[in-house]
C-alpha positions in Angstrom: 0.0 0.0 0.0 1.6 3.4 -1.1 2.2 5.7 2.0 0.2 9.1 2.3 1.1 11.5 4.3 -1.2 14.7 4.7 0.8 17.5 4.4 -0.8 18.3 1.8 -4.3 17.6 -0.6 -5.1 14.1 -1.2 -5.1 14.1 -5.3 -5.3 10.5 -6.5 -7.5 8.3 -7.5 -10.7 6.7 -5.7 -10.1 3.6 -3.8 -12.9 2.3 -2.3 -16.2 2.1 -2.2 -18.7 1.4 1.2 -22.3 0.3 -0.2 -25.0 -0.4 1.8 -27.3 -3.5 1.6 -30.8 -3.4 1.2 -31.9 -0.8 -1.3 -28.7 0.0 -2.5 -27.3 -3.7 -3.5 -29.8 -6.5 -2.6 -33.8 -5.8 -2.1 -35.1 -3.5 -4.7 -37.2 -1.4 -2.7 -36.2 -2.5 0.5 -38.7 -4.6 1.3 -37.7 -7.1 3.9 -37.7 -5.2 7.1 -41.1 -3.4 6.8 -43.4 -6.2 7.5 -41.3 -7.5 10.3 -41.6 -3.9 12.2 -45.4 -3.9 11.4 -46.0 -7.3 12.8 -43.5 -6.2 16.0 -45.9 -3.6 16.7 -49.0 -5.7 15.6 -47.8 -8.5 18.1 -48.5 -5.5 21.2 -51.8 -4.6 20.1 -50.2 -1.1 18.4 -50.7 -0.5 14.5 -48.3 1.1 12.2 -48.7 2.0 8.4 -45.8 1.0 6.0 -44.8 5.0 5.6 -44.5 5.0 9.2 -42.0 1.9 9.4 -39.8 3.5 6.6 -39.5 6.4 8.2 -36.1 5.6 10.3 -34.8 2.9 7.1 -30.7 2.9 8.1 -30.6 2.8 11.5 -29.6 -0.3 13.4 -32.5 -2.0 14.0 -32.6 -2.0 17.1 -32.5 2.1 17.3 -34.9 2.0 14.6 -37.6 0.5 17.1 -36.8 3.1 18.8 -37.3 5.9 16.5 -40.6 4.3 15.9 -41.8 4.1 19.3 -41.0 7.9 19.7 -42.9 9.0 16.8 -45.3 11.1 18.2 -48.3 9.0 16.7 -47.1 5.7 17.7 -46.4 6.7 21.1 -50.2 8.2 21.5 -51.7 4.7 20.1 -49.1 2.7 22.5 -49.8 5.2 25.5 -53.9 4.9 24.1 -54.1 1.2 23.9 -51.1 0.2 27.5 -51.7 3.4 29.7 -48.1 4.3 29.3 -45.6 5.4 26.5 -43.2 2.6 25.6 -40.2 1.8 27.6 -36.7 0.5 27.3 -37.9 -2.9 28.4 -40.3 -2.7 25.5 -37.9 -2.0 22.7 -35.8 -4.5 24.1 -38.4 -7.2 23.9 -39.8 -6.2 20.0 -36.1 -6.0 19.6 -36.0 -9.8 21.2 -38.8 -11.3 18.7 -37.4 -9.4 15.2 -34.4 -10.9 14.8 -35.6 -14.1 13.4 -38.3 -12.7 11.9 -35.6 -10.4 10.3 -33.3 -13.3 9.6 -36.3 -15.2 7.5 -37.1 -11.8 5.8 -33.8 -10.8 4.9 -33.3 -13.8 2.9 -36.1 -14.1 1.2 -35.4 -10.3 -0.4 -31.9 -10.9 -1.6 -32.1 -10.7 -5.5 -29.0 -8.2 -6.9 -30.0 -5.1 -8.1 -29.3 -4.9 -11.5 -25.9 -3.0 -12.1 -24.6 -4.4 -9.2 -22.1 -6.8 -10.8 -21.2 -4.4 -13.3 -20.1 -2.1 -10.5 -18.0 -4.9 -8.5 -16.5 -5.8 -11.8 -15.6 -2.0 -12.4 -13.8 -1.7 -9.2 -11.9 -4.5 -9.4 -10.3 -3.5 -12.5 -9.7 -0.3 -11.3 -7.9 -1.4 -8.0 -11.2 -0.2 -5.9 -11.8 -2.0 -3.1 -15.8 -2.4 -1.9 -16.6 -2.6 1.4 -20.3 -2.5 2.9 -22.2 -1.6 5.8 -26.3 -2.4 6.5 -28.8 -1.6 9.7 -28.8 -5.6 9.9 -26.8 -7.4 12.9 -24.3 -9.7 11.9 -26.7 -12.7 12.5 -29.0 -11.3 10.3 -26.5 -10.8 7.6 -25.3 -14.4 7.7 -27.8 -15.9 5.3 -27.6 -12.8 2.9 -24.3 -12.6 2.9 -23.9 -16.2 1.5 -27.3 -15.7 -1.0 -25.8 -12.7 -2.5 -22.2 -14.7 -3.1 -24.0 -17.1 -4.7 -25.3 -14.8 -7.4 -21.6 -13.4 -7.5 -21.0 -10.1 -4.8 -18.7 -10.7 -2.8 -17.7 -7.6 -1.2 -14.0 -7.3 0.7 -15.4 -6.1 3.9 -18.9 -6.5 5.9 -19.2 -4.3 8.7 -22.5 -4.8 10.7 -23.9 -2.9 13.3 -23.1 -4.8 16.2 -19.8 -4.6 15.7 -18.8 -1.0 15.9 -19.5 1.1 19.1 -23.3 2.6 17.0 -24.4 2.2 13.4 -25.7 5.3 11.3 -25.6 8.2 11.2 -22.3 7.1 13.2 -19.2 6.8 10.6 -17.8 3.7 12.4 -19.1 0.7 9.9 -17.2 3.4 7.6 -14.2 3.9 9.5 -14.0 -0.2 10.0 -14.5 -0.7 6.5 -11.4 1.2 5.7 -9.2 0.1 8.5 -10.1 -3.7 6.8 -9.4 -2.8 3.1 -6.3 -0.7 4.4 -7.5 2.1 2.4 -7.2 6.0 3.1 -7.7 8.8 3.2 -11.5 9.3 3.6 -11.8 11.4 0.7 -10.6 8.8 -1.6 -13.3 6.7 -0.8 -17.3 6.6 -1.9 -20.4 5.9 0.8 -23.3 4.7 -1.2 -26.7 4.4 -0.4 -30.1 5.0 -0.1 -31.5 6.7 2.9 -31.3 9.8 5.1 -29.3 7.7 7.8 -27.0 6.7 5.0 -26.3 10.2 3.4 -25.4 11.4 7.1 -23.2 8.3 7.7 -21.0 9.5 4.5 -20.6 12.9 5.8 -19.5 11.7 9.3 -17.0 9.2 7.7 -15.7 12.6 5.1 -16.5 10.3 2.2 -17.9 11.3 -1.5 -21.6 10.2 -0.7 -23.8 8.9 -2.9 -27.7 8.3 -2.7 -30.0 6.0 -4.9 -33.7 6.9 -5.9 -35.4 4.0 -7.4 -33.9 1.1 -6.1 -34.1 1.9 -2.3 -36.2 2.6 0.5 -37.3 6.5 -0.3 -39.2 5.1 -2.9 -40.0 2.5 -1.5 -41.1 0.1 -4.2 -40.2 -3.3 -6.0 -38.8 -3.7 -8.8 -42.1 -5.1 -10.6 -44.3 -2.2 -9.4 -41.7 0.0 -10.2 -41.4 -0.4 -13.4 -45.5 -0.8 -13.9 -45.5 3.0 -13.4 -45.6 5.5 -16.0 -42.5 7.2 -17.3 -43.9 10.5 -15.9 -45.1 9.1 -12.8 -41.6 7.8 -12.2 -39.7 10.8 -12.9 -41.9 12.8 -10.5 -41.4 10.3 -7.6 -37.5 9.9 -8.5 -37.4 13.7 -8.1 -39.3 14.3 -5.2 -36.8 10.9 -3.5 -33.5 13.3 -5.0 -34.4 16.2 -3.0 -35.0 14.8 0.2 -31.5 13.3 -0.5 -29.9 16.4 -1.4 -30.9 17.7 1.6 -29.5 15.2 3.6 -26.6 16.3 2.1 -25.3 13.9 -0.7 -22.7 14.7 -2.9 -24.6 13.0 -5.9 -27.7 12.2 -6.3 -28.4 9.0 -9.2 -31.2 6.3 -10.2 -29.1 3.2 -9.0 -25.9 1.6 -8.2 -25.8 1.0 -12.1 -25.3 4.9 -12.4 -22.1 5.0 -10.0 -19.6 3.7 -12.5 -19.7 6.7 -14.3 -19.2 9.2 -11.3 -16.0 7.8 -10.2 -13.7 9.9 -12.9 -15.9 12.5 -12.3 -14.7 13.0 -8.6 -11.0 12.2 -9.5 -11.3 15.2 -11.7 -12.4 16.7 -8.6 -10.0 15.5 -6.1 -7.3 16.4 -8.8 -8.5 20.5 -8.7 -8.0 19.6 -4.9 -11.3 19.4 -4.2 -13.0 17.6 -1.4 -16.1 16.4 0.4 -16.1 18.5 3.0 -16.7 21.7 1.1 -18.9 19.8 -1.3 -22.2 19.4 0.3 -25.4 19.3 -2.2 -23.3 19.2 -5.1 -24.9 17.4 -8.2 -27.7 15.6 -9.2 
């Protein structure tokens, strides 16, 4: 590994990548958590809509209990239907029963997305490595991991939650990522993904972050009823997914994974003018 020192701007090439899972590699849509929060909930006599169990999409899982229980609507129909708001013992115990339900759920939503390959391939030839990072414990990853090598990703690094002092918006599964690859600086590395929690995670690591639209959880769709929509019905949703992403802060802003190849000699022009993510923020969609 060549030795840099920063005494001055980092002006070289990109050298890794950290994707996310689902919605940004696996799970068009991001479909397999939702029904297991719903049922969670379901299971203490509390209902939540699918919007509302997207809401926190990133966050280790179990934080994004968490998040749900102190939403101010589900904490009135929890406090409504047990006489009290939720409690630590409560998210504890949801947390308890989702993990198999997660496990089963996670590998039943782990088709590619489509440019996935093409990406892993890219980097490789290009000395990139590709690392990745997910909301999903390491227990739940074990079955994914192993149905996604089977249909060829094999990604250098996996960094799960549990594994790192906090997940998202946290730059730790970053930060681990690089230590494993042996890859630095931070600027000479890509986040991408497809949430809010994600975005924020890039900044906090001071990596080129990249967000997806129609492949992850903002929109929120598979890839069948996806592509039933309308052209124009598409580009409207896809736009309205882009800004809430660009004001996250992402660097970039594109349709898939399939659409990052392209970018990366777009910031080594960058990084070459001495540019750098930091002084980025919102930059292009």
């Amino acid at each position: 590994m060549e030795i840099y020192v920063k005494r001055e701007r980092y002006r070289g090439p990109i050298q890794g990548a950290v994707l996310d899972w689902a919605g940004t590699a696996v799970d068009f849509g991001c479909l397999a958590p939702l029904a297991v929060f719903v049922e969670v909930f379901q299971q203490n006599d509390v209902e939540i809509t699918i919007a509302e169990a997207r809401e926190p999409m990133g966050l280790q899982k179990r934080d994004h209990i968490a998040a749900l229980c102190a939403h101010p609507e589900i904490n009135a129909r929890w406090s409504d239907r047990h006489g009290r708001p939720p409690d630590d013992t409560d998210i504890d115990a949801m947390y308890a029963r989702t993990e198999p339900m997660m496990i089963a759920a996670a590998g039943r939503h782990a088709d590619l997305i489509p440019g996935l390959l093409e990406f892993q391939s890219f980097a490789r030839e290009h000395n990139m490595s590709i690392g990745s990072c997910t909301g999903y414990t390491r227990k739940i990853m074990e079955p994914l991991i192993e149905r996604a090598r089977q249909q060829g990703y094999i990604p250098d690094s996996i960094v799960t939650p549990d594994e790192v002092p906090a997940g998202r918006p946290y730059p730790y599964m970053c930060y681990a990522n690089a230590i494993r690859m042996q890859r630095y600086p931070f600027e000479a590395m890509l986040k991408i993904g497809d949430t809010v929690a994600d975005v924020e995670e890039g900044l906090n690591a001071g990596m080129w972050t990249i967000a997806v639209t129609d492949t992850g959880n903002e929109m929120g769709l598979s890839r069948h009823d996806f592509e039933q929509l309308d052209p124009s019905e598409q580009k409207r949703r896809r736009v309205a997914v882009a800004q809430k992403l660009l004001a996250a802060g992402a660097h970039y802003v594109v349709d898939s994974i399939a659409d990052c190849i392209a970018l990366v000699s777009e910031i080594e022009v960058r990084l070459k003018t001495g540019d750098l993510p930091a002084q980025s923020i919102n930059g292009t969609q």
